[in-house]
C-alpha positions in Angstrom: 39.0 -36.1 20.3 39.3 -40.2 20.3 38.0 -41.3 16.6 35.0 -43.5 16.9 34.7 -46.8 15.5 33.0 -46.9 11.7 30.4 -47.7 13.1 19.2 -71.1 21.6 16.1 -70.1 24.2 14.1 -72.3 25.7 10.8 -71.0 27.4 10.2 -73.2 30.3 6.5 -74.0 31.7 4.9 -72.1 34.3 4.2 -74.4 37.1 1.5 -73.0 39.3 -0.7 -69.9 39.6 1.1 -68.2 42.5 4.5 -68.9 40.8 5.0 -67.8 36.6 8.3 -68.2 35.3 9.9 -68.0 31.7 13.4 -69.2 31.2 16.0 -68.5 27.9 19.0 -71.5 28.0 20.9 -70.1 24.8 20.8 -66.8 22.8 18.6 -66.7 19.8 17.2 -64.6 17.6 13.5 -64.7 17.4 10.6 -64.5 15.0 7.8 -64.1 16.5 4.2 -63.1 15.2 1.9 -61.8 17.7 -1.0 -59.6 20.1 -2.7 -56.0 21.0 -4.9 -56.3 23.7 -4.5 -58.6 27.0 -5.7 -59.1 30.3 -3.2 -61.5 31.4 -5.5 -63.0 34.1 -6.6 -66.6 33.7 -6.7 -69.2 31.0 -10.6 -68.1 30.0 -9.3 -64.4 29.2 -9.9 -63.1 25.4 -7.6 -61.3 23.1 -9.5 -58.6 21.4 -8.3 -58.4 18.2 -8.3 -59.9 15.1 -6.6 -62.7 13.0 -3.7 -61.4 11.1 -3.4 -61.1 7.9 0.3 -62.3 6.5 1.7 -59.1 5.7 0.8 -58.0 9.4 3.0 -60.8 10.9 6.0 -59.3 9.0 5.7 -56.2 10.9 9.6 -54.4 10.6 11.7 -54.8 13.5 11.6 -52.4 16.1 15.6 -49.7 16.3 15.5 -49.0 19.8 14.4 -49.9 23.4 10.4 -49.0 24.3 11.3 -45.6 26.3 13.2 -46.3 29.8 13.4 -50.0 29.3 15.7 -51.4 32.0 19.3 -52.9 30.4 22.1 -54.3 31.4 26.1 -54.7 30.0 25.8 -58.1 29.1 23.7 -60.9 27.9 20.1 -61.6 29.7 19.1 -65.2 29.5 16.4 -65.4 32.2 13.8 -63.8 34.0 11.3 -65.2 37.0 8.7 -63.5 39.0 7.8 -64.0 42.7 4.9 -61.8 43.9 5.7 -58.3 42.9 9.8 -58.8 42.6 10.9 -59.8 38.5 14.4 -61.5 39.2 17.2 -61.4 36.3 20.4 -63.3 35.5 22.6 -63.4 33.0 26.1 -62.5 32.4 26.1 -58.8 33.3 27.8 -56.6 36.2 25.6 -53.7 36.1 22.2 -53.0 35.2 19.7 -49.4 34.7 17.6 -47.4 32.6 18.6 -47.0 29.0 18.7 -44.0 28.7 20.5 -43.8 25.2 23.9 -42.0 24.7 23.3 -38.3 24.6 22.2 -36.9 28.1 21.0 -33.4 29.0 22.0 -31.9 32.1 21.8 -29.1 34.9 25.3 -27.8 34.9 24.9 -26.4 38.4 23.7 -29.9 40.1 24.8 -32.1 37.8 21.2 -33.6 37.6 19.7 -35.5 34.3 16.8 -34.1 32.5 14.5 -36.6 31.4 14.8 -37.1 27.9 13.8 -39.5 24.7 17.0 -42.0 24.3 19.2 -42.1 21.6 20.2 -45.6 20.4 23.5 -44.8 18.7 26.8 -43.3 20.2 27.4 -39.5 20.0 30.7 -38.6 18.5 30.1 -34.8 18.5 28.0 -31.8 19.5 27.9 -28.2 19.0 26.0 -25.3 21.1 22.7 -24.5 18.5 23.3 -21.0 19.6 19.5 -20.8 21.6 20.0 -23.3 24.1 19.7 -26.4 22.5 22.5 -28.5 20.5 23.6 -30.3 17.5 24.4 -33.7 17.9 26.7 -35.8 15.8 26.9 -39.9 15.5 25.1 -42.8 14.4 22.0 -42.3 15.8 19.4 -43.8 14.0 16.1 -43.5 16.1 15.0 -41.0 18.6 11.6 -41.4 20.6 10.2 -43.5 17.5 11.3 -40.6 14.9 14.5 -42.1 12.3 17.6 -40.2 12.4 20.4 -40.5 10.1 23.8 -39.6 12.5 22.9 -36.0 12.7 19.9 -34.3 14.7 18.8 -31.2 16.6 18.1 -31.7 20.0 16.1 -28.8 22.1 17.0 -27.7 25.2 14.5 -30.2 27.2 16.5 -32.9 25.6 13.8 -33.8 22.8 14.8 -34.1 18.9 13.2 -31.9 16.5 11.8 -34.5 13.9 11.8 -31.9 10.9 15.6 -31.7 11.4 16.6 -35.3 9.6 19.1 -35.3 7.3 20.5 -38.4 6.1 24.0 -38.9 6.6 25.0 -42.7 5.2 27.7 -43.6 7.6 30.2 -41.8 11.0 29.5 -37.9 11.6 32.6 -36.9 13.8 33.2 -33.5 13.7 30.5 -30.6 13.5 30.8 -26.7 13.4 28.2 -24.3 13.3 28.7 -21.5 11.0 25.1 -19.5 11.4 22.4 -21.1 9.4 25.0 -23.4 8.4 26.5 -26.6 10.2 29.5 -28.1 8.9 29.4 -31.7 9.2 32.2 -34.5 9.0 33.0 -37.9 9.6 33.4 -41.4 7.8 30.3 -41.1 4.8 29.4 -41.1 1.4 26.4 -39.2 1.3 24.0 -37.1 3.1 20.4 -37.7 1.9 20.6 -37.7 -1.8 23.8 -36.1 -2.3 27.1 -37.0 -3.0 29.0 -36.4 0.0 32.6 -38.3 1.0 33.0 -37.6 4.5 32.4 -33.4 4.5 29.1 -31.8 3.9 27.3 -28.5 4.9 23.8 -28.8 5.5 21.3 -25.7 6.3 19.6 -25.7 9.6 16.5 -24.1 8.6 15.3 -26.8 6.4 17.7 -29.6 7.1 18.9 -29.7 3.1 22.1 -30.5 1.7 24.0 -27.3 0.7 25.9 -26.8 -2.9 29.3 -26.4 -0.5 31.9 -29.2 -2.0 34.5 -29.4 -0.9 37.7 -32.1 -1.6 36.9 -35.4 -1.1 39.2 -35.8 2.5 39.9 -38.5 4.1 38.2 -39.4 7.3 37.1 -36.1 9.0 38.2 -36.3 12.8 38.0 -32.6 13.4 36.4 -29.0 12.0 36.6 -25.4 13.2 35.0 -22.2 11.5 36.2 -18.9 11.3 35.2 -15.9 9.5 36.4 -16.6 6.4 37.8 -19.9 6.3 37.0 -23.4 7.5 39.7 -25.8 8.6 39.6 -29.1 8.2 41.5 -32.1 10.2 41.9 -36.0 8.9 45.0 -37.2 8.4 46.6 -34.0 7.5 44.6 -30.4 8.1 43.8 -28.1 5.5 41.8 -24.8 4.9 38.8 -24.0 2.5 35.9 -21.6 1.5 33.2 -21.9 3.9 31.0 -21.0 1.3 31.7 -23.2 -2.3 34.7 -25.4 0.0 38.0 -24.6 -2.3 40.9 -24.9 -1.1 43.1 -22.2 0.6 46.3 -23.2 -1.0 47.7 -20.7 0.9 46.9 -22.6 3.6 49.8 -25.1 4.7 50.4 -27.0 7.5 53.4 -29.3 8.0 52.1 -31.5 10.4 53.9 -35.0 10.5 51.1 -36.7 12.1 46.9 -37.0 12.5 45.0 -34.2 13.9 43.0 -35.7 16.8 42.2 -32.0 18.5 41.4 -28.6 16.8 40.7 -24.9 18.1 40.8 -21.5 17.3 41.3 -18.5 19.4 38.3 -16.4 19.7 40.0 -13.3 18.1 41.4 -15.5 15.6 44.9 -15.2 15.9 45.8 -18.6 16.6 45.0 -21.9 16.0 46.0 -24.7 18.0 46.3 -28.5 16.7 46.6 -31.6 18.9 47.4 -35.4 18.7 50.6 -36.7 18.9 51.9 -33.2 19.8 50.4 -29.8 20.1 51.8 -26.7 18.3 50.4 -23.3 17.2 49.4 -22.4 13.9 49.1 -18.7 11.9 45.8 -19.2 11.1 46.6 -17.7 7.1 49.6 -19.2 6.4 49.6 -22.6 8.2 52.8 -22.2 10.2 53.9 -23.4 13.4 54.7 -20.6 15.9 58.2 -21.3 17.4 57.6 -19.1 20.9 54.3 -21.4 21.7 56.4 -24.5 23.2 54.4 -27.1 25.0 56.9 -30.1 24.8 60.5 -30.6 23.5 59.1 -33.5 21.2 57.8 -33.5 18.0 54.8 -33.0 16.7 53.7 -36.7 15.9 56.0 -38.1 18.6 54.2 -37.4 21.4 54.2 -40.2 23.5 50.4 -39.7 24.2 47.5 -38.2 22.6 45.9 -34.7 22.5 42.5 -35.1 22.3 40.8 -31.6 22.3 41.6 -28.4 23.4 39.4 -25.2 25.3 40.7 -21.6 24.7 38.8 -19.8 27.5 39.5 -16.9 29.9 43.3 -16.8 28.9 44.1 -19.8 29.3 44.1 -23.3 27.1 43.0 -26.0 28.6 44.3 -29.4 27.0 42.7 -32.7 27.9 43.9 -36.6 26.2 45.9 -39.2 26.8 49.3 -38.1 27.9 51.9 -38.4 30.8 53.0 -34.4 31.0 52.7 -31.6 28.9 54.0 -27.8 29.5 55.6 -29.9 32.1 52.8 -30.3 34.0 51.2 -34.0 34.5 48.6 -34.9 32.4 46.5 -35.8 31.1 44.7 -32.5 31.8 46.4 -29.3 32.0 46.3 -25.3 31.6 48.6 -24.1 29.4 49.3 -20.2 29.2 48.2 -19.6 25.4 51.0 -18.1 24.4 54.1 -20.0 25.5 52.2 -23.3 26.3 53.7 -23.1 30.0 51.7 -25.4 32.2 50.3 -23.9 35.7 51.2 -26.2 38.0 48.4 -24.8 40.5 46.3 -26.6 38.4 46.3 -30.0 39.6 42.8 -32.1 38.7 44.4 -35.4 39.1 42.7 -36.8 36.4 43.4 -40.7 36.8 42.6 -44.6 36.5 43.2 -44.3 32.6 40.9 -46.7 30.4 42.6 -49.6 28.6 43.8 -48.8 24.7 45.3 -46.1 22.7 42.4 -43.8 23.1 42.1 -42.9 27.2 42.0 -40.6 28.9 40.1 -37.0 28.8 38.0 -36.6 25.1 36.1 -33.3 25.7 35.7 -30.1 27.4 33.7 -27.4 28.7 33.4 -24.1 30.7 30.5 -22.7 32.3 31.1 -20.2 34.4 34.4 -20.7 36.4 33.7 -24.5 36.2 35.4 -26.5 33.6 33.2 -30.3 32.6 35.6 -32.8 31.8 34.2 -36.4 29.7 36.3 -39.2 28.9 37.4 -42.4 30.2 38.6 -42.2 33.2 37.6 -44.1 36.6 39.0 -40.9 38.9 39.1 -37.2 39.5 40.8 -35.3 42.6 41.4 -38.9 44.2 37.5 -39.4 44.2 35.6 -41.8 42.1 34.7 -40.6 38.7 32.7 -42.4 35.8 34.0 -40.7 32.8 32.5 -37.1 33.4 33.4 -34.7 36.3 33.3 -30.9 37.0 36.8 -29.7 38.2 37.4 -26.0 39.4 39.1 -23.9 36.1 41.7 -22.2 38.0 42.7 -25.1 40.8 41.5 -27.9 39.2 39.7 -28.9 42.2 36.8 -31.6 41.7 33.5 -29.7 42.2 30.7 -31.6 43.8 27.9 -32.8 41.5 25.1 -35.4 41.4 26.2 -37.4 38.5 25.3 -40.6 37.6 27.1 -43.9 37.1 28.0 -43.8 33.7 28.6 -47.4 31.8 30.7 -46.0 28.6 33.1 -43.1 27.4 32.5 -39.8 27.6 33.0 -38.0 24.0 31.4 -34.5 24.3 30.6 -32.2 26.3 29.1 -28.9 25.6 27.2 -25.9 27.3 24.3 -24.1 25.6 22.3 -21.6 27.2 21.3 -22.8 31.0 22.2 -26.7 29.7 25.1 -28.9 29.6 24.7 -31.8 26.8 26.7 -35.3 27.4 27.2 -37.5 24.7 29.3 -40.5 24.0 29.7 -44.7 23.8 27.6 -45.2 27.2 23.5 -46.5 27.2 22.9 -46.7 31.4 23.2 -43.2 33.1 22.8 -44.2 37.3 23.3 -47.9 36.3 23.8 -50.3 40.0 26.0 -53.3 40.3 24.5 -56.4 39.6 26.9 -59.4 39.2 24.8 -61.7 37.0 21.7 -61.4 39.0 19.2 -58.2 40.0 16.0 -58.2 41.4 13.5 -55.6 40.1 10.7 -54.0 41.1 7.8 -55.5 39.1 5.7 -52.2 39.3 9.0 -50.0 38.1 11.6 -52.0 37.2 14.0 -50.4 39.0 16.2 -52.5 40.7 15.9 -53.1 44.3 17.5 -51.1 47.1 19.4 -53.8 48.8 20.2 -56.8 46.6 23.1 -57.7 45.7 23.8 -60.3 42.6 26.1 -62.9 42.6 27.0 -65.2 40.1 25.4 -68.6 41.2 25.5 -70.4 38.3 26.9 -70.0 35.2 24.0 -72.1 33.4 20.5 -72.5 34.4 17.4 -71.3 35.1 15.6 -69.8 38.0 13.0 -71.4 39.8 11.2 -69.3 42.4 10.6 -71.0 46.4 9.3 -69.6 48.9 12.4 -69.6 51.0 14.7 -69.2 47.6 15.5 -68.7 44.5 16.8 -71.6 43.0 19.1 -72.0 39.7 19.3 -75.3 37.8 19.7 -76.9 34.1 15.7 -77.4 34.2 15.0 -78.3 30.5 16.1 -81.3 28.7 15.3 -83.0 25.4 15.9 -86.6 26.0 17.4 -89.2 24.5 20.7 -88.8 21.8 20.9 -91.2 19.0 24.0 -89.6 18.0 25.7 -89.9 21.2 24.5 -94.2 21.0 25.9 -94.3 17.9 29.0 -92.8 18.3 29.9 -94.7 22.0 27.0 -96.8 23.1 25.0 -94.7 25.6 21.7 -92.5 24.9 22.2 -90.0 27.2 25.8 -88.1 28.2 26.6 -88.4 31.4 26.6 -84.9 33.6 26.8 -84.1 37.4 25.4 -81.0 37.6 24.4 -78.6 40.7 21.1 -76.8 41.8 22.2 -73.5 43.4 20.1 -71.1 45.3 19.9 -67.3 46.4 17.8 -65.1 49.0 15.3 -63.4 47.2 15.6 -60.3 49.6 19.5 -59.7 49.1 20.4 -61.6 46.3 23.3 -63.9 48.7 24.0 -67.7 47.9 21.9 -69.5 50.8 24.7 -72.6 50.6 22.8 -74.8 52.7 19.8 -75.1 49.7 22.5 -75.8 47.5 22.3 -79.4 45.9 25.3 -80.4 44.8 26.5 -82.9 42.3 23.8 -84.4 41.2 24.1 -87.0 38.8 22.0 -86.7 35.4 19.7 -83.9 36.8 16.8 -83.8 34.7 14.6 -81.4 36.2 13.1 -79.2 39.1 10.7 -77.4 40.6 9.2 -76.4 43.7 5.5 -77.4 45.5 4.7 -76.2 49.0 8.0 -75.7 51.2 9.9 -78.7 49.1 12.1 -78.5 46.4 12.1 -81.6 43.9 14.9 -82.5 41.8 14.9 -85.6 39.2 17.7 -87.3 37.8 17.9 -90.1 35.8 19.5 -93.9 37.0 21.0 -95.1 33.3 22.7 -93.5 30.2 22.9 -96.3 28.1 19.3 -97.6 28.2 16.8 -95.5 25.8 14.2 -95.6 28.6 16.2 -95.6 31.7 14.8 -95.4 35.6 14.1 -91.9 36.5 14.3 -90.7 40.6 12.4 -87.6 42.0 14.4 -86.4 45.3 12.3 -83.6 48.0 14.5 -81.4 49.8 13.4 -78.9 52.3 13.6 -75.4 51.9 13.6 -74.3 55.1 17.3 -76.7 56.1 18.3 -78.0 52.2 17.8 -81.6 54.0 16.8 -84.4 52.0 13.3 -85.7 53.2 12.7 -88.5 50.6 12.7 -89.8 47.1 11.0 -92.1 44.9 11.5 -94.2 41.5 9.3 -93.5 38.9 7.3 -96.4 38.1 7.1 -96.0 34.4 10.5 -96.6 32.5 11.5 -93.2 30.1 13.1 -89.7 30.0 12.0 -86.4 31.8 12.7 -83.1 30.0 10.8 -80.7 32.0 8.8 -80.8 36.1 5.9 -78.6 37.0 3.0 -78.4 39.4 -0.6 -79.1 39.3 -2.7 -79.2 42.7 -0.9 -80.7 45.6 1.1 -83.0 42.6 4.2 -83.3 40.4 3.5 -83.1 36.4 6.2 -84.7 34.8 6.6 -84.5 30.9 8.7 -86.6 28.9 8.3 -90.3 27.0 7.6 -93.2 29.6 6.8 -97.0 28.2 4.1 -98.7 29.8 1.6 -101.6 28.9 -1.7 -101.1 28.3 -4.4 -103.5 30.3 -4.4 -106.2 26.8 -0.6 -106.2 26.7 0.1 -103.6 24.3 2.9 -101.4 24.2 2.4 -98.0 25.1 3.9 -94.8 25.1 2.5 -92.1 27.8 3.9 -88.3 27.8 2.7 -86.4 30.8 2.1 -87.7 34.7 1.0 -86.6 37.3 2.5 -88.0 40.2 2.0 -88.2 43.7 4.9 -86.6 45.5 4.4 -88.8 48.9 4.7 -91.7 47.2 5.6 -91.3 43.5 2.1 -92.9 42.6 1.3 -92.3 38.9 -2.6 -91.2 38.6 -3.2 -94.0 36.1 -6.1 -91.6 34.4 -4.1 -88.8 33.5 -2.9 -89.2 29.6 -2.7 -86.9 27.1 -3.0 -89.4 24.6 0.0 -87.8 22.6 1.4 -90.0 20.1 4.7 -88.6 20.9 7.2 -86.6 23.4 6.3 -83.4 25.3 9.0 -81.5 25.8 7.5 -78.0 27.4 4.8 -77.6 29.3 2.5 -74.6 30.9 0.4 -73.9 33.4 -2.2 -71.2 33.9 -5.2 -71.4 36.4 -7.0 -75.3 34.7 -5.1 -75.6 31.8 -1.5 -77.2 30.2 -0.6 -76.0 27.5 2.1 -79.1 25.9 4.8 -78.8 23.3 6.8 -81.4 21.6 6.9 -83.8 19.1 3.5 -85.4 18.0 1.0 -84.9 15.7 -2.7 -86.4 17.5 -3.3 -85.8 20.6 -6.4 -87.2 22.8 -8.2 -90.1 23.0 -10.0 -89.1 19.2 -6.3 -88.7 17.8 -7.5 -84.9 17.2 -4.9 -83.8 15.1 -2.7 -81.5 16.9 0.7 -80.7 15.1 3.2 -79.7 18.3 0.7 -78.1 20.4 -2.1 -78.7 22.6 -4.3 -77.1 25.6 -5.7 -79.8 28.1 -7.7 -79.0 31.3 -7.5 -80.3 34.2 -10.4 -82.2 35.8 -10.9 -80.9 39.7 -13.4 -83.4 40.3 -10.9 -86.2 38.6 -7.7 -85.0 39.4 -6.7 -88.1 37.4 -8.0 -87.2 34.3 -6.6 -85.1 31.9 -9.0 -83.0 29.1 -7.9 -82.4 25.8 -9.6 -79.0 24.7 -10.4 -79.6 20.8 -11.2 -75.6 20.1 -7.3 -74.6 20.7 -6.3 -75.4 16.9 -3.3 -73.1 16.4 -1.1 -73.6 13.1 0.8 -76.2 13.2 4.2 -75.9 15.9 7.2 -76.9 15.0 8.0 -80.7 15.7 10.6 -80.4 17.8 12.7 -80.4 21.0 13.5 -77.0 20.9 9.4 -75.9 20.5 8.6 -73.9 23.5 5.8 -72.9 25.1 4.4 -70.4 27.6 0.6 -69.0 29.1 0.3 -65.4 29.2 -3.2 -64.5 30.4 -5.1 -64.2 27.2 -2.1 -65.1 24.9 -0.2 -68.2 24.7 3.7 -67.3 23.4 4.8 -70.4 21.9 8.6 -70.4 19.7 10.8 -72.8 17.5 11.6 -72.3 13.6 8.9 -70.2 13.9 7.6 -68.2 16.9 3.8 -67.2 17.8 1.4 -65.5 20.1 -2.0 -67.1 20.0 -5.1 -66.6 21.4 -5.0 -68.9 24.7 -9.0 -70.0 24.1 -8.7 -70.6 20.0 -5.3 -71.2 19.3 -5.5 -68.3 16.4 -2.7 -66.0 15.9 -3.1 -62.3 17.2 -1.1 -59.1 16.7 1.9 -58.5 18.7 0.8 -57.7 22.9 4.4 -56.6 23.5 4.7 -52.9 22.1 5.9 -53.9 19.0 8.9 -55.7 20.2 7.2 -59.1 19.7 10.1 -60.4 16.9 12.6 -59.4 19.4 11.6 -61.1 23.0 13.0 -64.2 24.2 10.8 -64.2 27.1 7.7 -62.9 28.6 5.7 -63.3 32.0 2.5 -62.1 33.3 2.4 -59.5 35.9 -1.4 -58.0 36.8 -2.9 -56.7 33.6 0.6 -56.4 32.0 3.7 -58.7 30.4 7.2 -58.1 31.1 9.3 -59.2 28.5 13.1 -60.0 27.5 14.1 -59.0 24.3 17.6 -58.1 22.3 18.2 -55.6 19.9 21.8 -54.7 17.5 22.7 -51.1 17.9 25.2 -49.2 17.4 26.7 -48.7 20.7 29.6 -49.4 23.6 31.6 -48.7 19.3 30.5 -51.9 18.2 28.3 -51.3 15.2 26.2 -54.3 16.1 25.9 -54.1 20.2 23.8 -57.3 21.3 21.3 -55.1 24.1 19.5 -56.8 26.3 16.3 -55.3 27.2 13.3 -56.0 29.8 10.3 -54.1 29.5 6.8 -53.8 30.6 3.5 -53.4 28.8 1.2 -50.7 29.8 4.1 -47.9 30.5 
């Protein structure tokens, strides 16, 4: 078998009712503190629950995905909702269901049982004996129960939670010996014991049995007979099942590291694999000379046995290499006594994975069907995911149902009426998505029909009604590095603003807005698109212009100069006008100098509604709409015409009688935000999600922090948007899978199931 592995966001505003968006620029790990109960509706909806208490914001991070969360192979950094579709981009090419890395199925249709998800890879597993399985790995988590790399898992796929010994690193290899399974791998204890990397543990109670044996090296393989158990690392030796002495009458010469073990079922043979395969008395340890696979060496193979299947006279040999019993590999049926290949067994096994482990990993019969996992791209010149059914005696693919599988295929094994599947994958029935997907908001399944493309490599999406569009659409101003170092405040970009169907996911090329110079935000209002740029790098508070495009033709229809000299970092919506945030000088009527953070402009004519001021006594870098109120984050400390002190975060209401006034709301005292460029914010019905150093969710009336509204997963989202009575979120987790110990996951989920 192949030896496993030892095992910046920005939320952007939410410019109108009909239109809620969230937006992640950069990856970042978050801290957030947060809520229970919301009815994400409009901005006068309650939280019920209570303050927290400090030792409730330090809730422990969740192990694993909420059940069936969608994922995808590479990073998220954005989500967007329009109507009932939730759109995603990132850097991904496919995106599903997790559905963990140990998979039960029907072996006749090759259908998936539903089943809790296991968040660590699955090196190993071994019939229970009454349908269900053993399964070895890293697992740490199944269906909120801990793990610790071994579990028992029934035949409906769930783990039995009574079953949890602790193994403190790699399990490998398993054998079950009766009430005893044999466990091995890369560890230095199980549970309390002292256990280097070979342990026997009862399967009644789950406890550590007095079997020790020597302390071996890394355990790849295991196989149990009667009276002896055999043992495979870098060499392979044999010892008491029961205390785990050595058989020292047990020697194998074997010039090379045992990567595939089996025993006859009478017991008269056993058969070793990796760079070679020979025959072994199973007493004495040596090699039968009439059992003659290859003319090479053992150890000189040029390929890798991976594991081997004694069944119905024949042996089955599955791994990595070109021929073997001169017959082309790398799966073939060997006659068990010679090691003769039938060549009228032809599986065409092919479209090898990258790397010195490729190839097929694991096998097994049910009935005259033999399951081959792996990694592998093709069987019988069909398309294959790692796991196919081939005939046993023609090696003809047999049709199944199976899904898309993202990762290698390490075990397969029959028990009773079941078929487990385990190995390095997390999507079963994953679709092609490249970089974008668009989701069903009630499900989350992706939609039938759209197909992602990469747009943009950076940006954010901004939902139309005509498109989808993806631009840079945050910004934090001014850069008194960059003056100092060559004389301008801003850098100079040219950036573009690219846009998509919403239905099938194609570039629409004639929305696209090319080149534009210093882009500093954009949004949409009506059936325009508005993009502002600014006119000057090297003056602190340059001329800004606001260009409309149509939607319907990507034409430009007009533009217009701000009239107030200073730097945009974010656009939204409010009414039939444009809110731009930012810092803009202007004079107050005796002459003074004055600093003004929000407008709202006229989009016709770029008139400034000269009553509209939040009275901030600095920047606003976010902003967020829901229903009357903005929600504004940046850097100031007072905020409305009483200086109320307001650290980094406000809630003003709109007037709809004076649609050029501007209300501060003086109840909505959260803690102090953090003071800076980087401090986000975002309305989520009853809950406002704000992040920075730190990261909140307060209630949206009082500005008080509540408990955690996203299943727990609050510490781990980027991003969140309302949908009906529930929040979809983005978050990323580190698990062990795809054999990196520390697998970034990106995850989106839904509250309320």
């Amino acid at each position: 078998m192949p030896i496993p592995p030892a095992a910046s966001v920005a939320v952007a505003s939410v410019p109108a009712a009909s239109v809620l968006r969230a937006c992640a620029v950069a990856t970042l790990t978050l801290l957030l503190t947060a809520t229970a109960t919301v009815t994400a509706t409009t901005s006068s909806a309650q939280v019920g629950s209570a303050a927290l208490t400090r030792d409730e914001r330090r809730a422990p991070l969740q192990a694993a995905p909420p059940s069936y969360a969608i994922v995808t192979d590479g990073d998220v950094t954005d989500l967007a909702r329009r109507g009932d579709t939730i759109f995603v981009r990132g850097d991904f090419t496919r995106i599903g269901r997790f559905t963990g890395s140990g998979l039960p199925l029907d072996p006749a249709t090759g259908a998936r049982t539903e089943a809790p998800a296991l968040d660590g890879q699955v090196s190993v597993v071994v019939a229970d004996g009454d349908g269900g399985w053993f399964v070895g790995g890293n697992t740490a988590s199944v269906d909120g129960h801990r793990f610790g790399g071994v579990l028992h898992v029934a035949a409906d796929g769930t783990a039995d939670p009574a079953f949890a010994p602790r193994v403190r690193g790699l399990v490998s290899a398993l054998a079950l010996d009766g009430e005893t399974l044999f466990v091995g791998g890369l560890f230095d204890s199980v549970d309390d014991s002292e256990r280097r990397n070979l342990a026997a543990i009862d399967t009644t109670t789950g406890d550590v049995t007095p079997f020790l044996a020597p302390r071996p090296d890394r355990v790849t393989e295991l196989v149990v007979t009667d009276d002896r158990l055999y043992v495979g690392d870098g060499s392979l030796i044999a010892v008491d099942p029961t205390t785990g002495a050595r058989d020292e009458s047990f020697v194998a010469a074997l010039p090379g590291e045992v990567r595939a073990l089996a025993a006859e079922p009478d017991g008269t043979r056993l058969y070793v694999g990796g760079r070679g395969l020979v025959a072994l008395d199973p007493d004495t340890g040596d090699a039968d000379p009439t059992f003659a696979p290859t003319a090479t060496p053992y150890g000189q193979l040029g390929g890798v046995v991976h594991t081997i299947l004694p069944s119905g006279g024949r042996l089955f040999v599955g791994g990595g290499f070109g021929s073997l019993g001169e017959t082309p590999g790398p799966l073939v049926s060997l006659d068990p006594a010679t090691g003769t290949g039938d060549p009228a067994f032809a599986p065409a096994v092919t479209d090898l994975g990258d790397g010195p482990d490729r190839g097929v990993f694991d096998l097994g019969m049910v009935g005259d069907e033999l399951w081959v996992g792996g990694l592998f791209g093709s069987v019988g010149a069909a398309p294959a995911t790692n796991l196919a059914a081939v005939d046993a005696s023609t090696g003809a693919r047999a049709s199944k149902a199976l899904d898309h599988l993202d990762g290698q295929v390490n075990a397969v094994e029959p028990s009773g009426t079941g078929l487990y599947v385990g190995g390095q994958f997390f999507m079963a029935g994953s679709v092609r998505a490249s970089g974008t997907a668009a989701l069903d908001a009630n499900t989350l399944l992706p939609r039938a029909g759209f197909r992602g493309h990469h747009v943009l490599r950076f940006g954010s999406m901004v939902p139309g009604r005509r498109a989808v569009y993806v631009a840079r659409t945050n910004f934090h101003g001014y850069d008194r590095f960059e003056h100092d170092a060559g004389g301008r405040w801003y850098s100079p970009t040219r950036l573009d603003v690219r846009a998509f169907d919403p239905a099938t996911g194609e570039p629409i090329d004639r929305l696209a807005v090319t080149g534009v110079q210093n882009l500093s935000g954009v949004t949409t209002l009506g059936d325009r698109l508005y993009v502002a740029q600014r006119l000057d790098n090297r003056v602190r508070f340059p001329r800004n212009q606001i260009t409309a495009y149509s939607q319907r033709t990507g034409e430009r229809l007009s533009s217009f100069v701000l009239p107030l000299k200073g730097y945009v970092t974010e656009l939204g919506t409010a009414g039939n006008d444009l809110l731009v945030a930012g810092s803009f000088r202007r004079t107050r009527p005796g002459g003074q100098p004055a600093h003004l953070a929000l407008l709202r402009v006229r989009p016709g004519n770029g008139h400034v509604r000269n009553g509209f001021d939040p009275q901030t006594n600095g920047p606003i870098y976010d902003i967020s709409r829901q229903g009357d109120d903005v929600y504004a984050a940046g850097i100031y400390r007072t905020a409305g015409y009483g200086n109320a002190f307001k650290p980094g975060l406000a809630r003003f209401t709109l007037d709809r009688e004076w649609p050029g006034t501007l209300d501060l709301r003086d109840t909505f005292r959260p803690p102090s935000h953090r003071l800076s460029h980087d401090g986000t914010v975002v309305a989520l019905g009853g809950v406002v999600m704000t992040n920075g150093w730190t990261n909140r969710f307060l209630d949206a009336v009082s500005g008080e922090p509540v408990e955690d509204p996203l299943d727990g997963y609050g510490r781990q989202t980027s991003l969140a948007l309302p949908y009906g009575e529930s929040l979809v979120y983005l978050g990323e987790l580190y698990l062990p899978l795809a054999a990196d110990d520390y697998y970034a996951l990106s995850f989106i989920s839904r509250t309320g199931g």
